[in-house]
Backbone as ProteinMPNN parsed JSONL, in Angstrom:
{"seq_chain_A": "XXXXXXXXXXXXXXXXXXXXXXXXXXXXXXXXXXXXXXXXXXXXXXXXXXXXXXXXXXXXXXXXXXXXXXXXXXXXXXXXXXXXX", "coords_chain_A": {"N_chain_A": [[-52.761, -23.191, 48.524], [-50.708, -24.915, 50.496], [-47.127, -25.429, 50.901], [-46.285, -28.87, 51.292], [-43.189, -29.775, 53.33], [-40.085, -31.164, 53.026], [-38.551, -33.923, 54.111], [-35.483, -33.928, 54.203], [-34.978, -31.112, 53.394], [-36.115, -30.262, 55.636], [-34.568, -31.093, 57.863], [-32.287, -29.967, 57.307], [-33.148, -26.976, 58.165], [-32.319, -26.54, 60.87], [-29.612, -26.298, 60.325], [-29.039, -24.194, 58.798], [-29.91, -22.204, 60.624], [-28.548, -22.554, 62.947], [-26.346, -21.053, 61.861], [-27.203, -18.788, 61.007], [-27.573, -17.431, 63.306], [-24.875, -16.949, 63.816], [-24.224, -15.424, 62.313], [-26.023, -12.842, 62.705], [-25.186, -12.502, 65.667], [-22.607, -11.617, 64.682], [-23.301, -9.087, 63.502], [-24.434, -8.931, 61.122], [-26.619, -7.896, 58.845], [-27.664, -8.995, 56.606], [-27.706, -11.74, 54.245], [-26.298, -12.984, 51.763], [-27.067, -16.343, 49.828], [-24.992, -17.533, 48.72], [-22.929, -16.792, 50.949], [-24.099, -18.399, 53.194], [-23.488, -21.006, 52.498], [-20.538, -20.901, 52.053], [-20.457, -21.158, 55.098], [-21.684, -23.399, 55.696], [-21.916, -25.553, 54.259], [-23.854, -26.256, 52.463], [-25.056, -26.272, 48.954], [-25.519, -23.073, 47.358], [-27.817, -23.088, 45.452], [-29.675, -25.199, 46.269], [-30.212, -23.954, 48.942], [-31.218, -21.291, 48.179], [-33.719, -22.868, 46.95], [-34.502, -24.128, 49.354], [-35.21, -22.116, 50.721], [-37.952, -21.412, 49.366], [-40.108, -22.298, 50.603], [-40.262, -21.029, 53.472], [-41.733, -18.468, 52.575], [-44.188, -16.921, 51.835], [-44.671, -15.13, 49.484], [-43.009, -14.089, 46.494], [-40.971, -12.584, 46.96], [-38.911, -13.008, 48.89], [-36.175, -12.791, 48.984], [-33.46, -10.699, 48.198], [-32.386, -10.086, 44.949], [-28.475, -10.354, 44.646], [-28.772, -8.394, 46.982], [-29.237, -10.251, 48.501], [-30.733, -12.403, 51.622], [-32.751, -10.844, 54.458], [-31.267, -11.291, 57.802], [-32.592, -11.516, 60.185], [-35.543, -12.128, 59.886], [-35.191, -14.177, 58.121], [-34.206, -16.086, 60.66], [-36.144, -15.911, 61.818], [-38.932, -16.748, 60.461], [-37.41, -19.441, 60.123], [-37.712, -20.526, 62.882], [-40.289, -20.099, 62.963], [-41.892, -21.922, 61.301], [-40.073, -23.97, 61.977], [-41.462, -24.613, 64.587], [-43.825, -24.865, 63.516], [-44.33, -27.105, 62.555], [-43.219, -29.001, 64.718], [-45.816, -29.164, 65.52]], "CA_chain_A": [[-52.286, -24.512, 48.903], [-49.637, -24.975, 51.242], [-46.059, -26.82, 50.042], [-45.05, -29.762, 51.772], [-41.626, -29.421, 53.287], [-39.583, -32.811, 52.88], [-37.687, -34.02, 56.083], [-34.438, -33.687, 53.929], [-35.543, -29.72, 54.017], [-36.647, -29.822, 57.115], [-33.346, -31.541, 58.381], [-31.217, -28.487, 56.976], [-33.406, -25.825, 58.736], [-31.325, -25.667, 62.218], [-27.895, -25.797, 60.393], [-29.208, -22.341, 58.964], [-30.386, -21.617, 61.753], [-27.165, -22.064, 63.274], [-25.5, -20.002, 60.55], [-27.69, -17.154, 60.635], [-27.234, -16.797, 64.53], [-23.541, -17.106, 63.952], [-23.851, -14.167, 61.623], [-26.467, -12.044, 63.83], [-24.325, -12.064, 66.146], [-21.349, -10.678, 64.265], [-23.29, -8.07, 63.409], [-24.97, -8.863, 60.172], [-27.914, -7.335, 58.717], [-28.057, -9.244, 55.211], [-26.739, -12.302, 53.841], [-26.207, -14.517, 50.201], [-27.047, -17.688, 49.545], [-23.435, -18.088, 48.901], [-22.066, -16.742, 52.149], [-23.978, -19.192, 53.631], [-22.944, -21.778, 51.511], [-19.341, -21.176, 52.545], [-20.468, -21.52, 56.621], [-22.343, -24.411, 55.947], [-21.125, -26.348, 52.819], [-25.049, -26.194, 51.249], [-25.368, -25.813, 47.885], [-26.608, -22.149, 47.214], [-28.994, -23.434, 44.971], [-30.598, -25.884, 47.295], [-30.603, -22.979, 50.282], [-32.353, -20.755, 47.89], [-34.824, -23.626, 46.643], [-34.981, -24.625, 50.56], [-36.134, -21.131, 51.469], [-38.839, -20.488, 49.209], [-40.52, -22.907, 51.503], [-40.245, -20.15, 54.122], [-42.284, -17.485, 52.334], [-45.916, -16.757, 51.141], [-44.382, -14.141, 48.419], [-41.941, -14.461, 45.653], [-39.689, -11.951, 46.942], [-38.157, -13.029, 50.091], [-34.978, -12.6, 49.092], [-33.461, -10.009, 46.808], [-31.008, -10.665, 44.294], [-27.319, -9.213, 44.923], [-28.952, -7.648, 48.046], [-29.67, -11.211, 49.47], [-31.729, -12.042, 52.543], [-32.961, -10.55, 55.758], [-31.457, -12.26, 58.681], [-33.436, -11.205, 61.81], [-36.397, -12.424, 59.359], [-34.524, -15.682, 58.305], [-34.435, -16.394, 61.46], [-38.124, -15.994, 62.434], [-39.162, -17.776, 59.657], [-36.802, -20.669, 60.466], [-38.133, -20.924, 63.851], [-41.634, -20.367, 63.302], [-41.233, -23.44, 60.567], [-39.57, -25.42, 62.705], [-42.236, -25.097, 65.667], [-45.299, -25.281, 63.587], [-43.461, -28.709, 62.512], [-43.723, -29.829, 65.665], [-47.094, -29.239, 66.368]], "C_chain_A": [[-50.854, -24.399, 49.445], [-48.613, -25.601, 50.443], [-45.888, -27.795, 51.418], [-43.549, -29.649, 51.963], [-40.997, -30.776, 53.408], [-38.538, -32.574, 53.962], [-36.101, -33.59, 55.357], [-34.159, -31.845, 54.22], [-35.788, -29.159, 55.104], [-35.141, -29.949, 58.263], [-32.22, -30.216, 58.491], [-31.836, -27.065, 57.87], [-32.549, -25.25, 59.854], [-29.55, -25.876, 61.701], [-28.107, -24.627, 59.392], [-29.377, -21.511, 59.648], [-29.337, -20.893, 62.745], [-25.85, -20.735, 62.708], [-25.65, -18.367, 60.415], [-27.489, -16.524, 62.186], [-25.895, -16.428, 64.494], [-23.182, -15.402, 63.279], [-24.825, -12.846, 62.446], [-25.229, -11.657, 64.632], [-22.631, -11.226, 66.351], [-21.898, -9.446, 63.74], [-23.896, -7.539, 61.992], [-26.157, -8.852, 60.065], [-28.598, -8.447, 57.463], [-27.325, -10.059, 54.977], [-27.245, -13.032, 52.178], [-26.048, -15.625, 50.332], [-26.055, -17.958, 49.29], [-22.348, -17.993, 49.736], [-22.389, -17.854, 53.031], [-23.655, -20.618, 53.539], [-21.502, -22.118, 52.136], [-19.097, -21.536, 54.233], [-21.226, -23.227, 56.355], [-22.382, -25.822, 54.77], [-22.859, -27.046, 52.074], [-24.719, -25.767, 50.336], [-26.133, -24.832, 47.816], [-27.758, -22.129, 46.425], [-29.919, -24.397, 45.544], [-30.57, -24.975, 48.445], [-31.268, -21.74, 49.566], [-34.173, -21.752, 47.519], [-35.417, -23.387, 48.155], [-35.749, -23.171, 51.092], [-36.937, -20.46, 50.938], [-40.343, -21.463, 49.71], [-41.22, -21.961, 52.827], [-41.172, -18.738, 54.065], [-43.755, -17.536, 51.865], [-45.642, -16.162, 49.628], [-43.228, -14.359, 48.014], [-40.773, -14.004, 45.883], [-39.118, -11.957, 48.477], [-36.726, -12.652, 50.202], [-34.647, -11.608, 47.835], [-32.219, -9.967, 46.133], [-30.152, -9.635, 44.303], [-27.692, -8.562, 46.066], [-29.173, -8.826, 49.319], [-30.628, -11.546, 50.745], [-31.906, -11.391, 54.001], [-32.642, -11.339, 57.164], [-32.078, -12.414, 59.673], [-34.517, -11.825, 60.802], [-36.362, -14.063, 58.821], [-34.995, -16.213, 59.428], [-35.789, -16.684, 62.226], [-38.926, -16.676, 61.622], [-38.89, -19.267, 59.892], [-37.642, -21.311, 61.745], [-39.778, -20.902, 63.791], [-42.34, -21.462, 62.749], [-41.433, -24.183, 61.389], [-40.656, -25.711, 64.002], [-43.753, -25.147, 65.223], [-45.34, -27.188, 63.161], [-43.733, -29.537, 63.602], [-44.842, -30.114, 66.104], [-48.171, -30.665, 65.644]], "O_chain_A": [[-49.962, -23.82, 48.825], [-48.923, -26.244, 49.439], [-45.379, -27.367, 52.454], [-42.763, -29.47, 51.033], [-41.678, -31.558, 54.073], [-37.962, -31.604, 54.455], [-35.464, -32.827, 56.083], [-33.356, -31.391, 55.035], [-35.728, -27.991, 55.488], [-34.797, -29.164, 59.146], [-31.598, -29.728, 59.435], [-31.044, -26.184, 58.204], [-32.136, -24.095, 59.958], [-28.555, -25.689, 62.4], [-27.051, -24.029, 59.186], [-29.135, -20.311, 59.524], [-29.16, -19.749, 63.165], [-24.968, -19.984, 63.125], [-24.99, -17.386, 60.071], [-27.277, -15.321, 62.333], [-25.637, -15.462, 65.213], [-22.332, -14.565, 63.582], [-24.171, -11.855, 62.768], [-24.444, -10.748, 64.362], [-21.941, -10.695, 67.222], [-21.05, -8.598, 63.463], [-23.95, -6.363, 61.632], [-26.91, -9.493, 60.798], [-29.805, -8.681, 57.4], [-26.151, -9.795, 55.237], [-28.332, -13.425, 51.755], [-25.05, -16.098, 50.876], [-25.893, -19.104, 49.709], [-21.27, -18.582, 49.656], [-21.479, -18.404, 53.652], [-23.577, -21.321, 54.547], [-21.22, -23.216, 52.616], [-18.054, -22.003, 54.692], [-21.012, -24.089, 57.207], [-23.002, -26.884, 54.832], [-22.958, -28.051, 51.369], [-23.999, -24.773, 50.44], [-27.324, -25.025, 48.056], [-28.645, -21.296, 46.612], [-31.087, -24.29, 45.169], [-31.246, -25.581, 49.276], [-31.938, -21.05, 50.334], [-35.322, -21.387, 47.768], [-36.434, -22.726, 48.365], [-36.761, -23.205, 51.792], [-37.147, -19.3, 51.291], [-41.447, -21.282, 49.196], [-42.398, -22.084, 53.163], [-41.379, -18.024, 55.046], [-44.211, -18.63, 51.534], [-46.27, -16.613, 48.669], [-42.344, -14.757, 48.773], [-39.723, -14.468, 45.439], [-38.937, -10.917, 49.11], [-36.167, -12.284, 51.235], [-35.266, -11.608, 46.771], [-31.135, -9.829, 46.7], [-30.443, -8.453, 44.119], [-26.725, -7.879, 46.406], [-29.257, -8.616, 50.529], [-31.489, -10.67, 50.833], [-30.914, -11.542, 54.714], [-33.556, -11.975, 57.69], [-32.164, -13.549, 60.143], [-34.035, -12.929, 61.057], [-37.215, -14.924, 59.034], [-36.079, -16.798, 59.41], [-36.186, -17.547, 63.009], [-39.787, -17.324, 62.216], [-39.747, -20.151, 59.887], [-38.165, -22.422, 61.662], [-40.446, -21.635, 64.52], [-43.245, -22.009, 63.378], [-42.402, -24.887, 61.675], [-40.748, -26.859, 64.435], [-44.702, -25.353, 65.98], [-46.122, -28.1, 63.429], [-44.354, -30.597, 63.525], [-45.08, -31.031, 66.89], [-49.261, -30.934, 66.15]]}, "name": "protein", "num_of_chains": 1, "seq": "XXXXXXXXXXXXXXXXXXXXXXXXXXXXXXXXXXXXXXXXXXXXXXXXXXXXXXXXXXXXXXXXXXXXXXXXXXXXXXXXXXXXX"}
C-alpha cells in the first residue's frame, strides 16, 4: 500500500529540491538532515519524516552518513512528476 503524500509535504519537495541542487553543484556527494535544515530552515525531523515518503525501503538514508544526493534528487523529481500526472 502506497502512503499518501499531504500537499503540506508535497509543498516542501522543490525547496529540497532547490537545496540539494545548490549542494550538487558545490560538489556534494552526501548530505544531513541537519545541513539541510540550516539551507532551508526545515525542521530535520520533518525532512527526515518528509523523505520516508520518497522510498520503498527503510534505509534510504543512513545515520551519521546521511543521504545520497544525486538520488535525493531523482526521487524528488520523479515524486513530483508522478504528482502531476
Amino acid at each position: 500500500m502506497e502512503k499518501k503524500i499531504s500537499k503540506a509535504t508535497m509543498s516542501r519537495f522543490p525547496v529540497y529540491l532547490k537545496a540539494l541542487r545548490k549542494m550538487q553543484h558545490e560538489g556534494k556527494e552526501t548530505c544531513l538532515s541537519s545541513e539541510l535544515f540550516e539551507i532551508t530552515g526545515i525542521q530535520d525531523t520533518t525532512i527526515r519524516r518528509d523523505f520516508t515518503y520518497l522510498s520503498k525501503t527503510d534505509n534510504f538514508g543512513r545515520r551519521g552518513r546521511g543521504y545520497d544526493v544525486k538520488h535525493l534528487i531523482d526521487c524528488l523529481l520523479y515524486t513530483s512528476d508522478a504528482a502531476d500526472d
